[in-house]
PDB file of N, CA, C and O in Angstrom:
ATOM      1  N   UNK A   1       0.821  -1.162   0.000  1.00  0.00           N
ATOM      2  CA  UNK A   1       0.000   0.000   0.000  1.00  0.00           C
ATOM      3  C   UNK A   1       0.873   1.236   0.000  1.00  0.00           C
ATOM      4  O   UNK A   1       1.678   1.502   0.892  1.00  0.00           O
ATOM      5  N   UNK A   2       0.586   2.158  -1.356  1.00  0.00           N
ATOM      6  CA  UNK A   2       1.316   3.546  -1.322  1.00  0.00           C
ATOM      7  C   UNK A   2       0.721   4.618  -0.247  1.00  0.00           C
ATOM      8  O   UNK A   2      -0.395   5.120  -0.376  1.00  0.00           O
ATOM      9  N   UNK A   3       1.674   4.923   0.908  1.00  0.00           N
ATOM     10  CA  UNK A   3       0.924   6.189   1.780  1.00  0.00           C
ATOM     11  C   UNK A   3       1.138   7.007   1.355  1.00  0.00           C
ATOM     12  O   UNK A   3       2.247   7.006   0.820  1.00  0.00           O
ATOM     13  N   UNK A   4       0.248   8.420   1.230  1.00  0.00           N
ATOM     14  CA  UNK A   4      -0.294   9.597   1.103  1.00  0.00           C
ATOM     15  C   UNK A   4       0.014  10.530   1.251  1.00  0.00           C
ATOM     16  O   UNK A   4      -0.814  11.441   1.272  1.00  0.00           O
ATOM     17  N   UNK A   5       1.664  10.825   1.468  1.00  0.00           N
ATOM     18  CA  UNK A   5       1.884  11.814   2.122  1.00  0.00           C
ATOM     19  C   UNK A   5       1.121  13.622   1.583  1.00  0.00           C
ATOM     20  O   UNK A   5       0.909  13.991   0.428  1.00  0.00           O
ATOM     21  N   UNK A   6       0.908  14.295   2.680  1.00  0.00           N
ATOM     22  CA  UNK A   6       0.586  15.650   2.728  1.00  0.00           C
ATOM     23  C   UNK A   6       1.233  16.498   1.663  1.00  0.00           C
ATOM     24  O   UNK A   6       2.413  16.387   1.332  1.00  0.00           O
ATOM     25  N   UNK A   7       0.221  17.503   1.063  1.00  0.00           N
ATOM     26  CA  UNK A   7       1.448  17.874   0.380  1.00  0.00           C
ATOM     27  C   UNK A   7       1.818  19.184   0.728  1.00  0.00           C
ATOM     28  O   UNK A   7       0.860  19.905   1.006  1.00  0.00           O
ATOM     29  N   UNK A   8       3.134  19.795   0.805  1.00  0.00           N
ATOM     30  CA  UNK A   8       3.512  20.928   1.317  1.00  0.00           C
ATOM     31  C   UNK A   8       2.734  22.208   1.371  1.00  0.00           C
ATOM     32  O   UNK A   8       2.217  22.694   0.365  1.00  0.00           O
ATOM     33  N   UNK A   9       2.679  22.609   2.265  1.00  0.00           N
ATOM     34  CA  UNK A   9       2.253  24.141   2.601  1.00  0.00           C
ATOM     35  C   UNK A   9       2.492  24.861   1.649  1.00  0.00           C
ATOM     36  O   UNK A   9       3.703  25.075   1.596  1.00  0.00           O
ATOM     37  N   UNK A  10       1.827  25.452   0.694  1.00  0.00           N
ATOM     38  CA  UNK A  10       2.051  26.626  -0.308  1.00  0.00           C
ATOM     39  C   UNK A  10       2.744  28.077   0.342  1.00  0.00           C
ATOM     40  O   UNK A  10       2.281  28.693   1.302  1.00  0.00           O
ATOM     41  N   UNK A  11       3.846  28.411  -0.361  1.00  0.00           N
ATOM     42  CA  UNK A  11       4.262  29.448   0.124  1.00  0.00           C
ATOM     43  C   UNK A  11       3.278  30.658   0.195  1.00  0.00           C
ATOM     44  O   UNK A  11       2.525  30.834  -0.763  1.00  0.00           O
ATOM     45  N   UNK A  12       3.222  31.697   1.508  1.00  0.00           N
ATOM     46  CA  UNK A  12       2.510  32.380   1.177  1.00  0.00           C
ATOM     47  C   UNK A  12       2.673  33.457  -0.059  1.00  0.00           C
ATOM     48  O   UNK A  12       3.764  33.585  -0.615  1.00  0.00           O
ATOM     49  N   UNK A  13       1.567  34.193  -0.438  1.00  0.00           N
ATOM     50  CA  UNK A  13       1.469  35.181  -1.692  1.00  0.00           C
ATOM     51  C   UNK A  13       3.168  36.635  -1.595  1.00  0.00           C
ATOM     52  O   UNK A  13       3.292  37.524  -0.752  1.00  0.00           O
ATOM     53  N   UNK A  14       3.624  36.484  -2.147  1.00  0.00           N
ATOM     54  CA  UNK A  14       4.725  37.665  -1.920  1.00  0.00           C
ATOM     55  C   UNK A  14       4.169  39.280  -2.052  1.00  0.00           C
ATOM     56  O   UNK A  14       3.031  39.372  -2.512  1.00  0.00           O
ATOM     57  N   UNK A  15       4.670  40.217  -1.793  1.00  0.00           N
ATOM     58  CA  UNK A  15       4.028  41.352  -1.558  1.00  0.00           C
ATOM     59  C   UNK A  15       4.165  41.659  -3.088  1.00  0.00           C
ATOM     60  O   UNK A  15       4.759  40.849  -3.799  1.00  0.00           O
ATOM     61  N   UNK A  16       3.701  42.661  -3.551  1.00  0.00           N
ATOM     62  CA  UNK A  16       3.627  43.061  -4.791  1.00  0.00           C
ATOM     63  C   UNK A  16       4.859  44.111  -5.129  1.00  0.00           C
ATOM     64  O   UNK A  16       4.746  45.270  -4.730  1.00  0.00           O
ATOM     65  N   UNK A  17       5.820  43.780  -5.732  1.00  0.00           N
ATOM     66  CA  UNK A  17       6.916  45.087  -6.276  1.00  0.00           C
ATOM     67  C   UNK A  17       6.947  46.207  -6.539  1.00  0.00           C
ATOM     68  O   UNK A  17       6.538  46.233  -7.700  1.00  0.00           O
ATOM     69  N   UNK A  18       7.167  47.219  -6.235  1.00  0.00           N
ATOM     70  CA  UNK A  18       7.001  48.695  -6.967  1.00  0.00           C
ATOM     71  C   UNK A  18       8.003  49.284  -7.338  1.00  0.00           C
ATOM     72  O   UNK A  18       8.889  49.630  -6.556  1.00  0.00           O
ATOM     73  N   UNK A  19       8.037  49.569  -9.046  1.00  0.00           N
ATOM     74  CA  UNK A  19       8.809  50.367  -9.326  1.00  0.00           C
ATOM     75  C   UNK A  19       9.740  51.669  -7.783  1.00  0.00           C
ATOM     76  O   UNK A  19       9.053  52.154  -6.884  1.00  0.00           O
ATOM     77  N   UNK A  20      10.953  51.873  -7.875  1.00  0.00           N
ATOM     78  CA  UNK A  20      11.504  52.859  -7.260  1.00  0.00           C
ATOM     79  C   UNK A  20      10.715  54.127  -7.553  1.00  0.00           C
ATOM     80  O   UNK A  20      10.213  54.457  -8.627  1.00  0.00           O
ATOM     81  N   UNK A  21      10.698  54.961  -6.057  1.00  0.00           N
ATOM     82  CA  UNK A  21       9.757  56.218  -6.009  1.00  0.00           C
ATOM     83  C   UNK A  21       8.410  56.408  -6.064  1.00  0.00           C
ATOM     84  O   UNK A  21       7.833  57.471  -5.836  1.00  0.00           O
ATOM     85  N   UNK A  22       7.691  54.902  -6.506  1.00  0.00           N
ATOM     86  CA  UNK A  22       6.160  54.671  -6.784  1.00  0.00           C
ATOM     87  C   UNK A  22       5.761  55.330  -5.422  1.00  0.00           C
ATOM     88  O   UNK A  22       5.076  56.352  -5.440  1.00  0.00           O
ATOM     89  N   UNK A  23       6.086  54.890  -4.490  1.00  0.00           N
ATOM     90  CA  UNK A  23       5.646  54.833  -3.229  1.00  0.00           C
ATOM     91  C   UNK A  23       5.734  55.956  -2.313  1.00  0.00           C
ATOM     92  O   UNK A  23       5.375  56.221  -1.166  1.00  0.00           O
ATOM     93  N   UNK A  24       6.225  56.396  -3.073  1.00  0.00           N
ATOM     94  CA  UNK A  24       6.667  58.418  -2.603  1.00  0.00           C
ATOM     95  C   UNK A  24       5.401  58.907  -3.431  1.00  0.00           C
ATOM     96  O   UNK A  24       4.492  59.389  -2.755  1.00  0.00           O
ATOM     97  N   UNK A  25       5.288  58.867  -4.316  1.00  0.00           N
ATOM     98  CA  UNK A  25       4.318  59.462  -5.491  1.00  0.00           C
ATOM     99  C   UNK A  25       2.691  58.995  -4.807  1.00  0.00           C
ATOM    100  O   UNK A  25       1.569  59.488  -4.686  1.00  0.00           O
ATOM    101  N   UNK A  26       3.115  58.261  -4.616  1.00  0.00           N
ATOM    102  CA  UNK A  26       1.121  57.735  -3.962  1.00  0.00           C
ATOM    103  C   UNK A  26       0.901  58.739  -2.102  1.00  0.00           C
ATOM    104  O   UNK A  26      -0.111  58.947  -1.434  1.00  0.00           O
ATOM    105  N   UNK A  27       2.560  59.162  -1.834  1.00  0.00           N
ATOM    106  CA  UNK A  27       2.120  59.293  -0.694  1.00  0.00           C
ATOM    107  C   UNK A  27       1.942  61.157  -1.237  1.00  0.00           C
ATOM    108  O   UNK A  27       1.217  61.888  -0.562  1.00  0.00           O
ATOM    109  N   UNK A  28       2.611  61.661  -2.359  1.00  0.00           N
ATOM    110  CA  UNK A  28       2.396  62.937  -2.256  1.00  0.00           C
ATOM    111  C   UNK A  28       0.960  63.190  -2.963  1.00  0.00           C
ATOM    112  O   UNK A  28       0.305  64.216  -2.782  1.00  0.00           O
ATOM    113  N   UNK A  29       0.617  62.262  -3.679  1.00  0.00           N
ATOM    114  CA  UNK A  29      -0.711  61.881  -4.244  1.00  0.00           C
ATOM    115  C   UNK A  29      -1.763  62.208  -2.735  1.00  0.00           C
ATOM    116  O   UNK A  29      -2.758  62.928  -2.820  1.00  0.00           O
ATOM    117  N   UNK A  30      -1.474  61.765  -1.849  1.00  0.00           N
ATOM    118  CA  UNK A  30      -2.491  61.044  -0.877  1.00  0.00           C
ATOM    119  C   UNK A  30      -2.510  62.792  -0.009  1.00  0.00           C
ATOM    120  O   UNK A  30      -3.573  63.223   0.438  1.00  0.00           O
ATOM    121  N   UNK A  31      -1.219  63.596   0.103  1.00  0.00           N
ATOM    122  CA  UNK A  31      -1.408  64.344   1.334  1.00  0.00           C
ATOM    123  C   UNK A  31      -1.796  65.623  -0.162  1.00  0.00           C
ATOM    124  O   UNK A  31      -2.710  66.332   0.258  1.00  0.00           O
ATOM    125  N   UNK A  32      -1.512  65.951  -1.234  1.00  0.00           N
ATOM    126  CA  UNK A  32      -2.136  66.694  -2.078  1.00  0.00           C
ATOM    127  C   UNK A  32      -3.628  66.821  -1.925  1.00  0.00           C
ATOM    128  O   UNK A  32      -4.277  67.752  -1.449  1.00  0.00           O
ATOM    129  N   UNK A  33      -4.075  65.534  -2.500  1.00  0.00           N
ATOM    130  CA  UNK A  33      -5.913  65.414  -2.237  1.00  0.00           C
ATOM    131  C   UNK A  33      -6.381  66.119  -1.320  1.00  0.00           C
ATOM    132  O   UNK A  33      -7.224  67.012  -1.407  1.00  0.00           O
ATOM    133  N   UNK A  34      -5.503  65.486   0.144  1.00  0.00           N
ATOM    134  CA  UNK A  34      -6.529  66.526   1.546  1.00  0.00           C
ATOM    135  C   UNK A  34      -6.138  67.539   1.997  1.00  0.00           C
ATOM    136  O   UNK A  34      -4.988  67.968   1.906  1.00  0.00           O
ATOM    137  N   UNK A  35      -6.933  67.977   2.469  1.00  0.00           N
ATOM    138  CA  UNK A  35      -6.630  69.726   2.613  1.00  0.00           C
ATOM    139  C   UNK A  35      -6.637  69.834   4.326  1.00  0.00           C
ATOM    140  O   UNK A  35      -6.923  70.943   4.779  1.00  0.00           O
ATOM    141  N   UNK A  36      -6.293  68.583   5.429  1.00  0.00           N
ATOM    142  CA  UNK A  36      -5.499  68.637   6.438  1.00  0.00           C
ATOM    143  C   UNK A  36      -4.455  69.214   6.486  1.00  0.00           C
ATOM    144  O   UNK A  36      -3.460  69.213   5.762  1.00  0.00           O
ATOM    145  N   UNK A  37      -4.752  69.764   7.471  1.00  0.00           N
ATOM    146  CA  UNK A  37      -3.442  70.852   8.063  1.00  0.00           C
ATOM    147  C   UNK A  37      -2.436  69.807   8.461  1.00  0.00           C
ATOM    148  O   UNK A  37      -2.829  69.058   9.356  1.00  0.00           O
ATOM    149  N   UNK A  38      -1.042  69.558   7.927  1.00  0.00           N
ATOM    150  CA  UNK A  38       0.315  68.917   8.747  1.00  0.00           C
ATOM    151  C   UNK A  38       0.505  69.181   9.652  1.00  0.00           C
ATOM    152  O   UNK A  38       1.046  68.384  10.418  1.00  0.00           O
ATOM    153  N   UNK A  39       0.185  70.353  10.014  1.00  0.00           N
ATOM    154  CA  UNK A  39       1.114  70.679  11.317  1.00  0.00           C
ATOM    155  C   UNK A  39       0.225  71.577  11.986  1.00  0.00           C
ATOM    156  O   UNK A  39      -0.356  72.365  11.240  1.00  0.00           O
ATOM    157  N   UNK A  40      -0.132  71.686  13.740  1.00  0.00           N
ATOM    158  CA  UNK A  40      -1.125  72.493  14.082  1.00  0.00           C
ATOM    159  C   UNK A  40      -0.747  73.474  13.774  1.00  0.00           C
ATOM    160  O   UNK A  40       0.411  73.516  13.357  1.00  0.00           O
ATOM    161  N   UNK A  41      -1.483  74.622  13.831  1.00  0.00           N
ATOM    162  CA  UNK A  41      -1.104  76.315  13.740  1.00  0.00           C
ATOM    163  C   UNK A  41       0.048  76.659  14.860  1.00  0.00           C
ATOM    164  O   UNK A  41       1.048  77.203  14.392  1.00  0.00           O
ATOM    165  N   UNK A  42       0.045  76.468  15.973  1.00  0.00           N
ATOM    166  CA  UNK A  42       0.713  76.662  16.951  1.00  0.00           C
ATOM    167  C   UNK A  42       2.002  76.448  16.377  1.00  0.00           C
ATOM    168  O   UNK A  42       2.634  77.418  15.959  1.00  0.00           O
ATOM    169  N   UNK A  43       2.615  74.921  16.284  1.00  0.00           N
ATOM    170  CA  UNK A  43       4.177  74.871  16.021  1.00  0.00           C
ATOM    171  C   UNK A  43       4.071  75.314  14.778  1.00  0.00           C
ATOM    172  O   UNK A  43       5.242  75.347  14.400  1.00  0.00           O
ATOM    173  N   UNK A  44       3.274  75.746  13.737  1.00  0.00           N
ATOM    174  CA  UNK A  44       4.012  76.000  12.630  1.00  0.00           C
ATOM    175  C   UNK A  44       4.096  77.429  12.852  1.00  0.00           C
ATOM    176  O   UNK A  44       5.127  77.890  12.361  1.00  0.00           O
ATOM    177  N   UNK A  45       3.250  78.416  13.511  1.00  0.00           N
ATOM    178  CA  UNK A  45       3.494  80.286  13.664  1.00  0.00           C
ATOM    179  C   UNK A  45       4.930  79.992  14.258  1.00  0.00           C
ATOM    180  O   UNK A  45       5.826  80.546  13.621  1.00  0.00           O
ATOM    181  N   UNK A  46       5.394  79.137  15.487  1.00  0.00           N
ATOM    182  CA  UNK A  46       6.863  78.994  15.847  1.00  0.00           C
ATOM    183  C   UNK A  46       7.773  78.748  14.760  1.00  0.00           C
ATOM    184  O   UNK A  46       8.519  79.668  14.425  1.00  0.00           O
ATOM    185  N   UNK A  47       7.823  77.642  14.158  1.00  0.00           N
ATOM    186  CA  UNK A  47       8.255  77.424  13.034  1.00  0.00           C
ATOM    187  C   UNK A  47       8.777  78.958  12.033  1.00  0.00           C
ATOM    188  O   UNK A  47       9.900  79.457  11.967  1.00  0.00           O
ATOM    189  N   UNK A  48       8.040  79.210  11.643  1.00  0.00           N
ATOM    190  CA  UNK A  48       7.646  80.362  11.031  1.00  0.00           C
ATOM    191  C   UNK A  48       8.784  81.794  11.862  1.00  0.00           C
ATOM    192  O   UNK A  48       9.680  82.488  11.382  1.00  0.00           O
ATOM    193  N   UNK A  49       8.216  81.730  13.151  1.00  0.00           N
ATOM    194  CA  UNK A  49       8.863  82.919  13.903  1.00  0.00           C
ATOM    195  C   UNK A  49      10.696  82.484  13.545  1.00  0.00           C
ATOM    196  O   UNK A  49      11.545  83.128  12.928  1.00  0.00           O
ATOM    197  N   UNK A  50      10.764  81.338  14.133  1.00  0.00           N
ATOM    198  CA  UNK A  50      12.476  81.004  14.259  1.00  0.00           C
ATOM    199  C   UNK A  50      12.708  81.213  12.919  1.00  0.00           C
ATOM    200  O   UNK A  50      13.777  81.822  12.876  1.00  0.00           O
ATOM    201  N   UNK A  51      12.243  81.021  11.650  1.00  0.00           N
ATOM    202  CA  UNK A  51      12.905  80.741  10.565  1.00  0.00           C
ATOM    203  C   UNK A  51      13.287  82.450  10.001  1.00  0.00           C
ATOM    204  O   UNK A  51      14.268  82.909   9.416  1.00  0.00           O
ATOM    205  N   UNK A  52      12.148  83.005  10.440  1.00  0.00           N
ATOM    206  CA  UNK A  52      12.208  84.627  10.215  1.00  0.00           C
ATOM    207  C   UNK A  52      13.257  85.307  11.012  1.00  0.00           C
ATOM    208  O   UNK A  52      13.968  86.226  10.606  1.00  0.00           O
ATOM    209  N   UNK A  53      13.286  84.675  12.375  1.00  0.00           N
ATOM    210  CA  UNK A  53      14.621  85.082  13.219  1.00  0.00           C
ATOM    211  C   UNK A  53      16.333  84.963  12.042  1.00  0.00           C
ATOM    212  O   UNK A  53      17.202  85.812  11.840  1.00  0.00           O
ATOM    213  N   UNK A  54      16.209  83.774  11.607  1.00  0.00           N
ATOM    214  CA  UNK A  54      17.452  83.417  11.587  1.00  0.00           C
ATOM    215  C   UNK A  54      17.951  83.933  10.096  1.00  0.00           C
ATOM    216  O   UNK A  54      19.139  83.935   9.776  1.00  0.00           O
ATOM    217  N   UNK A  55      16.692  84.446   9.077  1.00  0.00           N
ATOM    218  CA  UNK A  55      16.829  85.176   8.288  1.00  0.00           C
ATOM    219  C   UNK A  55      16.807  86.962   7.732  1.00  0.00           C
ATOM    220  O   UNK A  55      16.999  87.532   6.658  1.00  0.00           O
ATOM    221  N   UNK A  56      16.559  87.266   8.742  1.00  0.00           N
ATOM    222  CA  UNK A  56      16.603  88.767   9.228  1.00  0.00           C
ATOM    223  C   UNK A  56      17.107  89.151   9.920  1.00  0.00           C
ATOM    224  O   UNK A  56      16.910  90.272  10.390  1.00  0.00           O
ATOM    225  N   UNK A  57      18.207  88.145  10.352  1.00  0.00           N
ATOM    226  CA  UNK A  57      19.400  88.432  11.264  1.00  0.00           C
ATOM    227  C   UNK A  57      18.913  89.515  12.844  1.00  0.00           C
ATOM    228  O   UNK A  57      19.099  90.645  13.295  1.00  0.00           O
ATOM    229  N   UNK A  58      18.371  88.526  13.106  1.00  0.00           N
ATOM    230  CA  UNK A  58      17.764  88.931  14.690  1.00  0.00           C
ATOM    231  C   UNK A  58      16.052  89.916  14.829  1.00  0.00           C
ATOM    232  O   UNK A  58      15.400  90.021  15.868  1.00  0.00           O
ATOM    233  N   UNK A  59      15.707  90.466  13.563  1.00  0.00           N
ATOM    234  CA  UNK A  59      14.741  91.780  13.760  1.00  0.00           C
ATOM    235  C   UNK A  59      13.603  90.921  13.546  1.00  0.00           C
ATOM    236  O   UNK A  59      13.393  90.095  12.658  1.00  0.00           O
ATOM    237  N   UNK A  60      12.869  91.301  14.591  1.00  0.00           N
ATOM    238  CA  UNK A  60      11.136  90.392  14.657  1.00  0.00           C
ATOM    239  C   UNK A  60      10.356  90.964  14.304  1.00  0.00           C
ATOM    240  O   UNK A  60      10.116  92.097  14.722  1.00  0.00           O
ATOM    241  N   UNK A  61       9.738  90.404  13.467  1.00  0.00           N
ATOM    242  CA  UNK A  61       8.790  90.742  12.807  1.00  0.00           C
ATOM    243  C   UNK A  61       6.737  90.228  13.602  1.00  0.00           C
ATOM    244  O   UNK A  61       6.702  89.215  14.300  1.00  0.00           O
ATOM    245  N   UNK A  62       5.975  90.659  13.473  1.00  0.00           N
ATOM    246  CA  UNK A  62       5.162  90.558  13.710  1.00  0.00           C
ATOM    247  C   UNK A  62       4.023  90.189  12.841  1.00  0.00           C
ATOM    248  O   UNK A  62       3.383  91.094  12.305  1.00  0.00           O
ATOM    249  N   UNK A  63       3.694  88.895  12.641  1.00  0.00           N
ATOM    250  CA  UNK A  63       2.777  87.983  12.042  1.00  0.00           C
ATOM    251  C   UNK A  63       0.950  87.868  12.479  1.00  0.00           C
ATOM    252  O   UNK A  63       0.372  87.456  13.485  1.00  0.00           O
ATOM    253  N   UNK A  64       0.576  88.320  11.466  1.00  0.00           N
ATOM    254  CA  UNK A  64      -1.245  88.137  11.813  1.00  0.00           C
ATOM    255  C   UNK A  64      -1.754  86.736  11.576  1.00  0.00           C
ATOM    256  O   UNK A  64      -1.700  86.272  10.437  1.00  0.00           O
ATOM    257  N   UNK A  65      -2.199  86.099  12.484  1.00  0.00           N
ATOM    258  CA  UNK A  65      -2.863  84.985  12.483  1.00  0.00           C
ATOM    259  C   UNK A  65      -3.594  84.272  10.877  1.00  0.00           C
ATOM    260  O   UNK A  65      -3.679  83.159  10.358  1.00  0.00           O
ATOM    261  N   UNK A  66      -4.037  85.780  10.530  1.00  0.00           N
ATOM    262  CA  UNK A  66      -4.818  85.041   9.411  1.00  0.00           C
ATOM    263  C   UNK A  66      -3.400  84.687   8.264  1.00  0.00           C
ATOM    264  O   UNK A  66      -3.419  83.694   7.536  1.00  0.00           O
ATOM    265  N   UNK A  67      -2.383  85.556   8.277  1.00  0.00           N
ATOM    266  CA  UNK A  67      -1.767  85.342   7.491  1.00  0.00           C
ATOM    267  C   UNK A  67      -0.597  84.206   7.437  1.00  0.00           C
ATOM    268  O   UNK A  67       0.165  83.914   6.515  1.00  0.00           O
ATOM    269  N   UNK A  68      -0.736  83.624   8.858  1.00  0.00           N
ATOM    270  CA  UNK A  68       0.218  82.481   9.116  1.00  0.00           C
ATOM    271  C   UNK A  68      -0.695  81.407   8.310  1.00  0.00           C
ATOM    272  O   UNK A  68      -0.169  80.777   7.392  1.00  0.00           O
ATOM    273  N   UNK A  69      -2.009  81.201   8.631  1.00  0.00           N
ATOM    274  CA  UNK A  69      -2.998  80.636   8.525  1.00  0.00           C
ATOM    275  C   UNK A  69      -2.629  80.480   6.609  1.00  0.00           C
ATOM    276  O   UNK A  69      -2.323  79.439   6.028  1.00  0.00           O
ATOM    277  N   UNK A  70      -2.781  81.787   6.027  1.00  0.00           N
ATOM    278  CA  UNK A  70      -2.882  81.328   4.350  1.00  0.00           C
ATOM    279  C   UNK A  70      -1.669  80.729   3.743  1.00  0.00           C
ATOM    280  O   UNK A  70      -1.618  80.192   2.637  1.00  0.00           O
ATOM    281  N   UNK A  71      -0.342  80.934   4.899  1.00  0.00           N
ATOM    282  CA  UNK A  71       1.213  80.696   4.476  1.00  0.00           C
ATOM    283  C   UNK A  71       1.165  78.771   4.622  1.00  0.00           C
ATOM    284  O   UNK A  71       1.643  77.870   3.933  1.00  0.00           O
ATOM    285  N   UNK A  72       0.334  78.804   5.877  1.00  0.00           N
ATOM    286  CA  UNK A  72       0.635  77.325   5.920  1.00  0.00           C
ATOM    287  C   UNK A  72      -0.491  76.803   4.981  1.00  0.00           C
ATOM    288  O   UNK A  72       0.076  75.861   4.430  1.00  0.00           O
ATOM    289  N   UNK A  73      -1.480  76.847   4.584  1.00  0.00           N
ATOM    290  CA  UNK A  73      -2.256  76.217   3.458  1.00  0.00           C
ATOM    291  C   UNK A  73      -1.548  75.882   2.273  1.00  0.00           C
ATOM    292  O   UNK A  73      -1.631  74.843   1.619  1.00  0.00           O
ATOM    293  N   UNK A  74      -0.566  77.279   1.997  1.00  0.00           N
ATOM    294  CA  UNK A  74      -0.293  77.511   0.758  1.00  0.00           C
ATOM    295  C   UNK A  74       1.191  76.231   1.022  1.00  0.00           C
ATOM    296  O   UNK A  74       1.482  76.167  -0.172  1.00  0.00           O
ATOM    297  N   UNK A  75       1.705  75.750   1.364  1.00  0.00           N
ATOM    298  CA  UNK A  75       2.697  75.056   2.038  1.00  0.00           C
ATOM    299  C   UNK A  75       2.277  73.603   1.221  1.00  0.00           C
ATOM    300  O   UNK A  75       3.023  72.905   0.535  1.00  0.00           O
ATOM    301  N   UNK A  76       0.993  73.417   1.494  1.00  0.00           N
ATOM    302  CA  UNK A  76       0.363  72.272   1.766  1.00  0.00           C
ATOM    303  C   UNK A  76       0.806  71.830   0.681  1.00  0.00           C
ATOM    304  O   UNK A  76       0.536  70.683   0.325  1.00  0.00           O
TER     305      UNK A  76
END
């Protein structure tokens, strides 16, 4: 009598390949579409303040809310 042996476990399915950079492109794809804010208002007016510091060589400037507000949209 020939026994039966089992037959091996199929490897599972492999992930699918992507061209290099695909995967960057779907993610700038993905944060383009929504119109979520990255970053709260808070750290980005900071953001914003230090970067103005370090390019105006010390002189502070004074920023209106609404206009931090259209800088970071426009960012997006």
């Amino acid at each position: 009598m020939a026994r039966a042996f089992p037959s091996p476990p199929s490897p599972p399915p492999r992930a699918r390949r992507r061209h290099p950079g695909q995967r960057a492109l779907q993610e700038i794809r993905k944060y383009q579409s929504s119109t979520r804010l990255l970053l709260c208002p808070g750290p980005f007016s900071h953001l914003v303040w230090e970067i103005c510091l370090l390019l105006t060589r010390g002189v502070d400037y004074h920023w209106q809310s609404m206009t931090l507000l259209v800088l970071q949209e426009s960012a997006v």
